[in-house]
C-alpha positions in Angstrom: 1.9 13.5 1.7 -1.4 15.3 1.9 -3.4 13.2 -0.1 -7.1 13.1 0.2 -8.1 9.6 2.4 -11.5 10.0 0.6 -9.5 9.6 -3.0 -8.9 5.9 -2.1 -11.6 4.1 -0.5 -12.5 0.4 0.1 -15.2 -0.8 -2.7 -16.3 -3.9 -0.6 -18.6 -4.7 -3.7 -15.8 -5.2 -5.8 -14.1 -8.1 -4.9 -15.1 -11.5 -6.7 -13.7 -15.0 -6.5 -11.5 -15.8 -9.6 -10.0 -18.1 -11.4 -6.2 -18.3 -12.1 -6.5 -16.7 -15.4 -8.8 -14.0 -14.2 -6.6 -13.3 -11.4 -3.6 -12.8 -14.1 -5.9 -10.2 -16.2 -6.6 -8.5 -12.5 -2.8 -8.3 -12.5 -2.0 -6.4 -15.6 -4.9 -4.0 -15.0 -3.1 -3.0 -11.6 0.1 -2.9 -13.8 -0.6 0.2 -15.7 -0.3 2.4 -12.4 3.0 4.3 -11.9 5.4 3.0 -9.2 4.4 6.2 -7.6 0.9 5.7 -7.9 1.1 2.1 -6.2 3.7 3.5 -3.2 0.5 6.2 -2.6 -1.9 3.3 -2.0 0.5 1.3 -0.3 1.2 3.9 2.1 -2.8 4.7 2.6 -3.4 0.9 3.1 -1.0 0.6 5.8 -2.2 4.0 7.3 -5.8 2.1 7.6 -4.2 -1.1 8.7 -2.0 -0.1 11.5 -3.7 3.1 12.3 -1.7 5.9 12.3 -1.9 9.1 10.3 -1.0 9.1 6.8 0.6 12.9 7.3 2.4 11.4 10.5 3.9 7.8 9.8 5.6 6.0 12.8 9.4 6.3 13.2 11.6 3.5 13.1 12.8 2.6 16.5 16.5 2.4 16.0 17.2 1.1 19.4 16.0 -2.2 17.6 16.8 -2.3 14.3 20.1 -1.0 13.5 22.4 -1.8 10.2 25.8 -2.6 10.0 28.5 -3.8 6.8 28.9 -6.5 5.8 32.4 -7.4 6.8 
């Protein structure tokens, strides 16, 4: 993905304390997006979060996690 890290940035002014009904308008807003759209933030949150570069996510290690059938 080579999206722009300035096209997403934090706006630290524009969180607010809200009600529950509030919160469920906040919801529906968010809602519009794509499932692609959301995945592309997702991903850029997590790049800022657990700092590594959005062109070069971590691999899994598989020597940990592995998956099996069900039997």
């Amino acid at each position: 993905m080579a999206d722009n890290p300035k096209k997403y940035r934090l706006d630290r002014t524009a969180f607010q304390a809200r009600n529950a009904s509030e919160q469920v308008n906040y919801g529906k807003e968010h809602s519009k997006l794509t499932w692609q759209e959301r995945m592309r933030i997702h991903q850029y949150l997590n790049s800022i979060a657990y700092g590594y570069d959005l062109d070069n996510p971590p691999r899994i290690d598989k020597t940990v996690f592995s998956a099996r059938s069900r039997e």
